[in-house]
N, C-alpha and C positions, 0 to 999 in steps of 0.2 A: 504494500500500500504506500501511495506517495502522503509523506509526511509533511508538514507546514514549512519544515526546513528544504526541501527537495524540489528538484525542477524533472517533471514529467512531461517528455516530448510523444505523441500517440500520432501512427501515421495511418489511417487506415483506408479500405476501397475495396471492390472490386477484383476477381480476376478476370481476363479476356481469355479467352476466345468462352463468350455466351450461349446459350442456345437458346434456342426458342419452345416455349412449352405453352398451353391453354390454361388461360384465365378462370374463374369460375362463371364466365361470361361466352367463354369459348372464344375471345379474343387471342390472338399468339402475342407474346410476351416475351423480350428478350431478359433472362434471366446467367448473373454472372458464375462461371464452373469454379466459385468457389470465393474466398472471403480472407484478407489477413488484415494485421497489426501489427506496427513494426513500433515497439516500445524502447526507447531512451532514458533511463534513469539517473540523474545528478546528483548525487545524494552528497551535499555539504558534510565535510566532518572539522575536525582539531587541526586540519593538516591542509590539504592543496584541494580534497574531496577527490568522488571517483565516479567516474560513470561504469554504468552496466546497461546491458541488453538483451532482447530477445524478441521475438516473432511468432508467431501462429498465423498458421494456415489452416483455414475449413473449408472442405471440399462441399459445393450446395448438396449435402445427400442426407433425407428425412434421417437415417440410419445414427448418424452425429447427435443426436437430440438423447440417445440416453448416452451419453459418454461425459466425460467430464474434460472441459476445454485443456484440461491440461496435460493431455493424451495428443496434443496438436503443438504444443511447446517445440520450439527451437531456436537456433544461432539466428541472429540477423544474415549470416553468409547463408544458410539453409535456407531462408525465406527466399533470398534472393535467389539461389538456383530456381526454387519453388516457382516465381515470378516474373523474372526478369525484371525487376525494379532494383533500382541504387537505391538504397535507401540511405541516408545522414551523411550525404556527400561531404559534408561542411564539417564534417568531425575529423577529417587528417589535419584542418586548420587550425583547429582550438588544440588539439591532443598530439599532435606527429602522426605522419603514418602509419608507422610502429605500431603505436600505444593501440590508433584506430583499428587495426587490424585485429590487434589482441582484442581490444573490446566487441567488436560486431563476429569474430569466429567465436566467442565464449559458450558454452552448452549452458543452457540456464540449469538452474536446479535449485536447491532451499535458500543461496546466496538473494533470488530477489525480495524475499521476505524479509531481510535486514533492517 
């Protein structure tokens, strides 16, 4: 959870290529093959602070609904395979390349609950 102290960047949308499926109207409806969030977390501390990240991807399929989203967790670099989107292009700027790297290939896990 973002705290009072914390800066939470959320990027979310759509994935392409959509298909078209009927409405309850029998209209066709372009619906997207699937859904992510590409999460940035700044968490202030004592020192210089740190960012963290991660990603989710849901594929549109009723099947998802009893699962629990965080069966869909991933690295921001796995999202981006997932998509084809850059996400936090602007992060080798503040951070170095380096650092950027480290942070967006990170596997999330209990660390975002910090």
């Amino acid at each position: 959870p973002a705290r009072p102290r914390d800066t939470l960047h959320v990027l979310a949308g759509g994935v392409l290529p959509s298909t078209t499926v009927p409405d309850k109207m029998h209209h066709l409806v372009n619906v997207p093959a699937g859904y992510y969030k590409a999460l940035l977390r700044y968490k202030k501390g004592d020192s210089a602070g740190e960012y963290i990240a991660c990603g989710f991807y849901l594929p549109h399929d009723p099947s998802i609904a009893s699962k629990s989203f965080m069966d869909y967790i991933m690295s921001v670099d796995e999202l981006k395979t997932q998509t084809g989107i850059d996400f936090f292009k602007y992060l080798p700027e503040v951070v170095g390349a380096d650092k950027a790297r480290e942070i967006l290939a990170q596997k999330p896990g209990t660390w975002w609950n910090r």
